[in-house]
LOVEXKOL-378376 format. One record per atom (N, C-alpha, C): residue number from 0; residue in one letter; atom name; x, y, z. Coordinates in Angstrom, 3 decimals, decimal comma. Layout:
<atoms>
  nr rest atom     east    north       up
 NUM    A   CA        X        Y        Z
...
</atoms>
This chain:
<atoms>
  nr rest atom     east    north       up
   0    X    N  161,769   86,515  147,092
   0    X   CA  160,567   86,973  147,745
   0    X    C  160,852   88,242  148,551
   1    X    N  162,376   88,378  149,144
   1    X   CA  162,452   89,420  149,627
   1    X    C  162,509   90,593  149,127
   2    X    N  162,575   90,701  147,645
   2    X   CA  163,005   91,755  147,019
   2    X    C  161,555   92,206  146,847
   3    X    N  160,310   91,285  146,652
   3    X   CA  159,051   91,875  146,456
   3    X    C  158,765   92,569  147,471
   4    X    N  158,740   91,537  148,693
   4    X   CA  158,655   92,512  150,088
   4    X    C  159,149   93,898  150,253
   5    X    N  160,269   94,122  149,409
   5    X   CA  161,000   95,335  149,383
   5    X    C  160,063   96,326  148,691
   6    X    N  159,932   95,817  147,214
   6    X   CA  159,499   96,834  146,332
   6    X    C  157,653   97,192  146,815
   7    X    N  156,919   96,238  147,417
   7    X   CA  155,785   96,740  147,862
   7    X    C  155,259   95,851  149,056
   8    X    N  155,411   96,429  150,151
   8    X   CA  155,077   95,732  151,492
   8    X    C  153,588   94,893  151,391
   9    X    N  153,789   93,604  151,942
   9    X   CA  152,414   92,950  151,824
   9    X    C  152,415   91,995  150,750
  10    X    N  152,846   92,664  149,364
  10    X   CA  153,053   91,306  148,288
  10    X    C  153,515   90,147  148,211
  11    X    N  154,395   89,596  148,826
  11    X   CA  154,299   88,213  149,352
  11    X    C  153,171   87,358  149,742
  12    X    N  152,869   88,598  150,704
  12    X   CA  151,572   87,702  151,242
  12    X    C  150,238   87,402  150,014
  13    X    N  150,510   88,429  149,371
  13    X   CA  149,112   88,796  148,605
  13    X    C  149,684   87,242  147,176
  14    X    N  150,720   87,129  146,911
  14    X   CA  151,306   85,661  145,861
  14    X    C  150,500   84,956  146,229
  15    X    N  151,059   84,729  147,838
  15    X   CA  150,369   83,675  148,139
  15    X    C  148,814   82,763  148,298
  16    X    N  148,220   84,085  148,474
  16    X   CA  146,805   84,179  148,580
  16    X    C  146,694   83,844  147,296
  17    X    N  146,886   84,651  146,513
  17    X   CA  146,725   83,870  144,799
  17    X    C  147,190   82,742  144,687
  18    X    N  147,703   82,448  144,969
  18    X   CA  148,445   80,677  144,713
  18    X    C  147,719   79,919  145,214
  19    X    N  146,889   79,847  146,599
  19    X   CA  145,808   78,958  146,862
  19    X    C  144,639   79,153  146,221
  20    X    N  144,629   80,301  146,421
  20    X   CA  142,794   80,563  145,335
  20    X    C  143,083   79,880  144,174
  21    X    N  143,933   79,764  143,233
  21    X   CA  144,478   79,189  142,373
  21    X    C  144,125   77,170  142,052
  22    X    N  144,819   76,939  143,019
  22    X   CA  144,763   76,068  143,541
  22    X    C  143,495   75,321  143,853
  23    X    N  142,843   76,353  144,546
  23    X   CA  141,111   76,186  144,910
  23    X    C  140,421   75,413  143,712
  24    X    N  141,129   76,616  142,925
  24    X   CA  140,013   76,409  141,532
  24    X    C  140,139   75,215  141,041
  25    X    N  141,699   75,229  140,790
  25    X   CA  141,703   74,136  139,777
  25    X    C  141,261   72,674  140,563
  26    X    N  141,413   72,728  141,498
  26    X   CA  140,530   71,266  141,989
  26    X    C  139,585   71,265  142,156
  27    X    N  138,550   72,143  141,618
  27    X   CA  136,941   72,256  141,835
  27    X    C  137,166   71,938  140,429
  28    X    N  137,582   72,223  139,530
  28    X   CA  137,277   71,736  137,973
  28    X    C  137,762   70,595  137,713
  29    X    N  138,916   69,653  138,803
  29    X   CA  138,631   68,348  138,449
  29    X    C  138,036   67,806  139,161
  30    X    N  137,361   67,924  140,212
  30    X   CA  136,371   67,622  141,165
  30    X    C  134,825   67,348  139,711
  31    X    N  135,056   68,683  139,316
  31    X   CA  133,652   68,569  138,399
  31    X    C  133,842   67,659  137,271
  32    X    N  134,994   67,529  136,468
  32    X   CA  135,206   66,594  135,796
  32    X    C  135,291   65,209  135,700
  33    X    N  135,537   64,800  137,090
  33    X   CA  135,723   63,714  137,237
  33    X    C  133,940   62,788  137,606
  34    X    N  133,098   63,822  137,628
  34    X   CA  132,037   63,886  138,887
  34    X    C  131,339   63,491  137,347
  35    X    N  131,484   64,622  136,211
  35    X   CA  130,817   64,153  135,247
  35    X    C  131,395   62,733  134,218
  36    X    N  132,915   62,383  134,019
  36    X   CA  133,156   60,960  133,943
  36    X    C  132,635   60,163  134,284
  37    X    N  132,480   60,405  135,894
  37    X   CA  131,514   59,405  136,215
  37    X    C  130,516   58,712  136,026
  38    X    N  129,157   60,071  135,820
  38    X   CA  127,744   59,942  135,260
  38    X    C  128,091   59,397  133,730
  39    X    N  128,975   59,784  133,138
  39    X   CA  128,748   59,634  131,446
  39    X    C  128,955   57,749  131,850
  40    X    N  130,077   57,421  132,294
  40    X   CA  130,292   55,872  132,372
  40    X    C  128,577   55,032  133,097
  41    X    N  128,311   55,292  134,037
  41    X   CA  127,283   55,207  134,666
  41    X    C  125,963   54,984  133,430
  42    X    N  125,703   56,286  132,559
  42    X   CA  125,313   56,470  131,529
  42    X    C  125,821   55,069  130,411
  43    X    N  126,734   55,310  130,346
  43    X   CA  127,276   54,085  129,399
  43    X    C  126,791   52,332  129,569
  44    X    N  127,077   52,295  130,906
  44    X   CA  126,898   51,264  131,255
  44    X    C  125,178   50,423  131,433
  45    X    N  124,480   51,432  131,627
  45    X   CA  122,749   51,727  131,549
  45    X    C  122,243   51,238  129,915
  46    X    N  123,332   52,227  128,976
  46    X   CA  122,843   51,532  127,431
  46    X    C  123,646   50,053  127,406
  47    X    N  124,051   50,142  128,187
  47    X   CA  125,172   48,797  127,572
  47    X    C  124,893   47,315  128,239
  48    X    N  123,683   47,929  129,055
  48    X   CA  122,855   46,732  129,687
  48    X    C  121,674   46,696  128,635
  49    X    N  120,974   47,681  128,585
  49    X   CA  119,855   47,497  127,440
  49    X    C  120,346   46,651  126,597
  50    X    N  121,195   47,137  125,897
  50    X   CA  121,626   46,407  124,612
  50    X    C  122,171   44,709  124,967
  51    X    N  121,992   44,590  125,640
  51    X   CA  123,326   42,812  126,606
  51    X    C  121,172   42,473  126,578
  52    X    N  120,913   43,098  127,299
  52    X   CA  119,338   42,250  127,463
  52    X    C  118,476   42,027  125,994
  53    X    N  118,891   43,283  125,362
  53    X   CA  118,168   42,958  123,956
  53    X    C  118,745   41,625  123,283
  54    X    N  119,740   41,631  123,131
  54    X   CA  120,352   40,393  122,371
  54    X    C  120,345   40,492  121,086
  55    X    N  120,659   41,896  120,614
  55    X   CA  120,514   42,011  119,072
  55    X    C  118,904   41,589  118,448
  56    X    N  117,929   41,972  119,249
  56    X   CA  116,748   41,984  118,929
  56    X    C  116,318   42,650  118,361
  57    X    N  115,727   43,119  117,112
  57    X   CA  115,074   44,273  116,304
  57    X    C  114,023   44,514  116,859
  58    X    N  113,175   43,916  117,300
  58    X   CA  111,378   43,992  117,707
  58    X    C  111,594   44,699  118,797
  59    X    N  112,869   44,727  120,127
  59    X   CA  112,830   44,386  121,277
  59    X    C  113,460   46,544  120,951
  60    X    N  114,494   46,995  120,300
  60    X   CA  114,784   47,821  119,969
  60    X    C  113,824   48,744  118,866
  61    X    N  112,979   48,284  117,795
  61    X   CA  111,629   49,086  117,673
  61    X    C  110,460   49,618  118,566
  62    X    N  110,312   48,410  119,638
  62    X   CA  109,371   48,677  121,159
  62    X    C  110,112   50,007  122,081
  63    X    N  111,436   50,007  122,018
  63    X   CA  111,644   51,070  123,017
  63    X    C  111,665   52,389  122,181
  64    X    N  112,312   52,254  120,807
  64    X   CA  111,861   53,695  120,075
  64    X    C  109,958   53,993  119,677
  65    X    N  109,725   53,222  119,634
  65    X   CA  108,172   53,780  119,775
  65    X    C  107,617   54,344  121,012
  66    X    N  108,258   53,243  122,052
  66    X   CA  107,707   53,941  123,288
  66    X    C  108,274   55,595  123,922
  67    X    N  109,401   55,474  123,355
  67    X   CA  110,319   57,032  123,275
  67    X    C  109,362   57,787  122,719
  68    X    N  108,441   57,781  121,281
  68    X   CA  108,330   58,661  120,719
  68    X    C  106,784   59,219  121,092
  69    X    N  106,435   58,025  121,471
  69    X   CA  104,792   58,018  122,832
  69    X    C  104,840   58,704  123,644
  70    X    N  106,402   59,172  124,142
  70    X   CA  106,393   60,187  125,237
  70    X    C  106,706   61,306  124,904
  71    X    N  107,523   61,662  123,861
  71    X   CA  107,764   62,561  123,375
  71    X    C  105,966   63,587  122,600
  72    X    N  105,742   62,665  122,138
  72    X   CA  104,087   62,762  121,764
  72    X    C  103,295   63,368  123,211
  73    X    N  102,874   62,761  123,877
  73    X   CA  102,583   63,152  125,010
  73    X    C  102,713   64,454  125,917
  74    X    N  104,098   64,318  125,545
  74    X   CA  104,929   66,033  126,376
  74    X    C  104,907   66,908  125,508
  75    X    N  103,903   66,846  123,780
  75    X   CA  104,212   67,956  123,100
  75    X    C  102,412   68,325  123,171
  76    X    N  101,637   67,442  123,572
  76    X   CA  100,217   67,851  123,251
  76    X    C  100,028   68,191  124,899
  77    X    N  100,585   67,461  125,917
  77    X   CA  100,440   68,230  127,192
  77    X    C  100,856   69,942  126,908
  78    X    N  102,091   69,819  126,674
  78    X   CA  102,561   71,487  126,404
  78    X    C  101,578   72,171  125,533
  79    X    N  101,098   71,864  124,555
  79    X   CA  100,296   72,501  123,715
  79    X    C   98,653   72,804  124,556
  80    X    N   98,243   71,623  125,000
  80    X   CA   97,031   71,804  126,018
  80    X    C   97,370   73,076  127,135
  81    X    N   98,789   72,912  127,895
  81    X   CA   98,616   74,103  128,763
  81    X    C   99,039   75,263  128,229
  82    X    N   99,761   75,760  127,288
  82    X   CA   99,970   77,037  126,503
  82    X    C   98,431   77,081  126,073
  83    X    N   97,614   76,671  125,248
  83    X   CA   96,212   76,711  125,227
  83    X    C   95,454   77,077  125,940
  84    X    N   95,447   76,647  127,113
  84    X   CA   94,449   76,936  128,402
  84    X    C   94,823   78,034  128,869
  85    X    N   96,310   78,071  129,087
  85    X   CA   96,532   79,457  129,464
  85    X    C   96,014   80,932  128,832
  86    X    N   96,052   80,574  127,576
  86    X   CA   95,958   81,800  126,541
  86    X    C   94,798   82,022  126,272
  87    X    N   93,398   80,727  126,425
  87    X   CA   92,264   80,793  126,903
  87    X    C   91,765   81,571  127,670
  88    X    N   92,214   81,329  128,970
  88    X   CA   92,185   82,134  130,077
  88    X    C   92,652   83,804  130,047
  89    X    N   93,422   84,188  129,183
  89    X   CA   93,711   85,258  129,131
  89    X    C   93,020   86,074  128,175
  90    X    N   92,207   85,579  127,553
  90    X   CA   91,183   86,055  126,326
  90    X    C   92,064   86,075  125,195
  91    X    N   92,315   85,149  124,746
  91    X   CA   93,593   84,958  123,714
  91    X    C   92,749   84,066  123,075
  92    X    N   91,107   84,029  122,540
  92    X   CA   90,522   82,927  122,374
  92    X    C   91,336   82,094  120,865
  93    X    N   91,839   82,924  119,935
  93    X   CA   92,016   81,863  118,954
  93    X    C   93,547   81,639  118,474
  94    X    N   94,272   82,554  119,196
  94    X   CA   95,453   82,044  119,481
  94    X    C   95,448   80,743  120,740
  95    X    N   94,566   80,683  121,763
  95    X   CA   94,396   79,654  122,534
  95    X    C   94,416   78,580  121,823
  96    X    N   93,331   78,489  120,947
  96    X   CA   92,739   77,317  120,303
  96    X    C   93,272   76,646  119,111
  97    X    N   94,476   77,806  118,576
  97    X   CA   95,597   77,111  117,775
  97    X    C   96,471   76,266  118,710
  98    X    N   97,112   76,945  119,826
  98    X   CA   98,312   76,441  120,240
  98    X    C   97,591   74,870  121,265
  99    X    N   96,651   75,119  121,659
  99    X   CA   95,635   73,711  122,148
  99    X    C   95,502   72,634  121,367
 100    X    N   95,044   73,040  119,986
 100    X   CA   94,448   71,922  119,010
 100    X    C   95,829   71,574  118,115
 101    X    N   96,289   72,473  117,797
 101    X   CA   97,607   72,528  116,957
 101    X    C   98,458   71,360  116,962
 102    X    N   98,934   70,967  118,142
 102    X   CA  100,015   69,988  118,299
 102    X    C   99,178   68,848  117,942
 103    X    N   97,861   68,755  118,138
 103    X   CA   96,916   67,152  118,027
 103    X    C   97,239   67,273  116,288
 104    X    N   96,706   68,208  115,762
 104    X   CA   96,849   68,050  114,379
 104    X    C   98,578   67,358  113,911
 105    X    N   99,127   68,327  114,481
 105    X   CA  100,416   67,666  113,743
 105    X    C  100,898   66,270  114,099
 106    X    N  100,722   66,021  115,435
 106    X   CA  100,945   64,555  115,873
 106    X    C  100,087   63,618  114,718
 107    X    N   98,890   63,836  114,658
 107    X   CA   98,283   62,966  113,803
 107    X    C   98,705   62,205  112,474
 108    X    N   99,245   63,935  111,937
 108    X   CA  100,039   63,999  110,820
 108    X    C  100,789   63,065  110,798
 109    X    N  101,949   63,503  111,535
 109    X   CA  103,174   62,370  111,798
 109    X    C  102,713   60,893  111,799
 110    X    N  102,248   60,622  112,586
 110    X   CA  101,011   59,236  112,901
 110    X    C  100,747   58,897  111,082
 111    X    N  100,027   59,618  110,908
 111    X   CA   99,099   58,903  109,189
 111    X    C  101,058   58,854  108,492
 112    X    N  102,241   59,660  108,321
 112    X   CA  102,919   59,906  107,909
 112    X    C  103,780   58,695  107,665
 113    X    N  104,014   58,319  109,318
 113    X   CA  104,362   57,308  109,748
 113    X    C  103,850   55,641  109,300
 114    X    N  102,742   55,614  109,516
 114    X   CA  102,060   54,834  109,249
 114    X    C  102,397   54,101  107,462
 115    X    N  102,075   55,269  106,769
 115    X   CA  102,053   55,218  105,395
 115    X    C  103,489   54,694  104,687
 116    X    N  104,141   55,254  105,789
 116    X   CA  105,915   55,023  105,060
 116    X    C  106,154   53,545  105,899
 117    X    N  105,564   52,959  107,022
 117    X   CA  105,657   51,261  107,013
 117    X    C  105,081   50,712  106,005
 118    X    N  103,850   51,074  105,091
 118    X   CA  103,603   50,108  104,334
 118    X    C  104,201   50,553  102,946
 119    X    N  104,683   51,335  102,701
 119    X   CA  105,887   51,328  101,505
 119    X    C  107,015   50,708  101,802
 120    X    N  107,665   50,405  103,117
 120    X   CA  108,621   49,505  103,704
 120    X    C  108,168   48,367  103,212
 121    X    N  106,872   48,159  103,583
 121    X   CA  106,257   46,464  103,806
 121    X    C  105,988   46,127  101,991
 122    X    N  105,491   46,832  101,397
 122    X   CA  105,575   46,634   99,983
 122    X    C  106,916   46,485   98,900
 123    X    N  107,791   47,141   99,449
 123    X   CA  109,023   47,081   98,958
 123    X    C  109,638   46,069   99,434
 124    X    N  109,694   45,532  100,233
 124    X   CA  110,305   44,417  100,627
 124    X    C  109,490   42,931  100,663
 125    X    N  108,293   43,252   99,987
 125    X   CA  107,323   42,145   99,621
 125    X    C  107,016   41,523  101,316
 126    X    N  106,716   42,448  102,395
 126    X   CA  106,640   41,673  103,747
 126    X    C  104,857   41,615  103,351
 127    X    N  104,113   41,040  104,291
 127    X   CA  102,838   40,980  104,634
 127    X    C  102,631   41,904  105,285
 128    X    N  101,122   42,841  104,896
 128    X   CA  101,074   44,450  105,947
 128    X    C  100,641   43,591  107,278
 129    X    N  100,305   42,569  107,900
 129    X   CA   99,854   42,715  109,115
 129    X    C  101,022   41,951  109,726
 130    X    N  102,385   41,841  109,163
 130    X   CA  103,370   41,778  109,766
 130    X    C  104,159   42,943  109,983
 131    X    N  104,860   43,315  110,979
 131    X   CA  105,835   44,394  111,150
 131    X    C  107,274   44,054  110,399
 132    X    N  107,912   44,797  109,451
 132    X   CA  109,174   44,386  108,658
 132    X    C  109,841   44,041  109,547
 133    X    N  110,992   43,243  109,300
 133    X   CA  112,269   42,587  109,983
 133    X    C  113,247   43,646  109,603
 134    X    N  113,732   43,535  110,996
 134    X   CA  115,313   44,217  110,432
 134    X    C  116,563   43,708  110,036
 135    X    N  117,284   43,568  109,162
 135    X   CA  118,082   42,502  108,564
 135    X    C  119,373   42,875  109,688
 136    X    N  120,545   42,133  109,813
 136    X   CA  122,146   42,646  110,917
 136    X    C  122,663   43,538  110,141
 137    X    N  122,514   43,738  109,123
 137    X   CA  123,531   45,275  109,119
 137    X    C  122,850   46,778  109,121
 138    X    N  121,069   46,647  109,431
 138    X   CA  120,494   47,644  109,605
 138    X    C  120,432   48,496  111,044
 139    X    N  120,531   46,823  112,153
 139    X   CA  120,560   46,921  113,090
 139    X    C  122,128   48,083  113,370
 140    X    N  123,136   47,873  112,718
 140    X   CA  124,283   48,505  113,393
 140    X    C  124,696   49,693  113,377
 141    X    N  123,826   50,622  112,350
 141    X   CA  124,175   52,286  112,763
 141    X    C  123,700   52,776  113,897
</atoms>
């Protein structure tokens, strides 16, 4: 160290300063790593109760993906209603009235789409249409 001191006064000091900033860092990135381990387990443990309460239920695991996709539905015709209104408002009348009406159309779509491909399920598998198909145990496991 003395020889640095020699060749440029102050550099010692200035190592050192780098060596904690250094230092700084790298324990803010396992600070953050560990912070997100956390949430992911936390996370883990949240599906891993769902699934302990379902009990390998098919009906009980079709109810929460429908209700997923009810919201997803929801947050795409809200978005479409306010891009609409907005563009309304701006004299954008029929670009408004695409991006407003637009998403209802396609949801629908999906809907009749949907719909149509349960009762090719329900026909192919000889179920009754005013029953919902069963899911057999090895469909359940992907």
């Amino acid at each position: 160290m003395a020889e640095y001191q020699d060749l440029e006064p102050g550099s010692v000091n200035r190592i050192i300063v780098m060596a904690e900033k250094q230092q700084e860092h790298d324990h803010g990135l396992e600070a953050a790593a560990q912070t997100h381990d956390h949430l992911m387990s936390a996370r883990g443990q949240r599906f891993a109760l769902v699934i302990a309460l379902a009990g390998g239920n098919a009906r009980l695991f079709d109810t929460l993906r429908n209700l997923r996709g009810q919201r997803f539905a929801l947050v795409i015709a809200l978005a479409g209603l306010g891009l609409g209104g907005y563009l309304l408002a701006n004299d954008k009348s029929l670009l408004g009235a695409a991006a407003a009406f637009g998403p209802f159309g396609v949801l629908v779509g999906l809907f009749i789409w949907g719909e149509r491909r349960k009762q090719r399920q329900r026909r192919t598998r000889g179920a009754s249409p005013s029953l919902p198909p069963r899911m057999t145990d090895h469909e359940g496991e992907s």
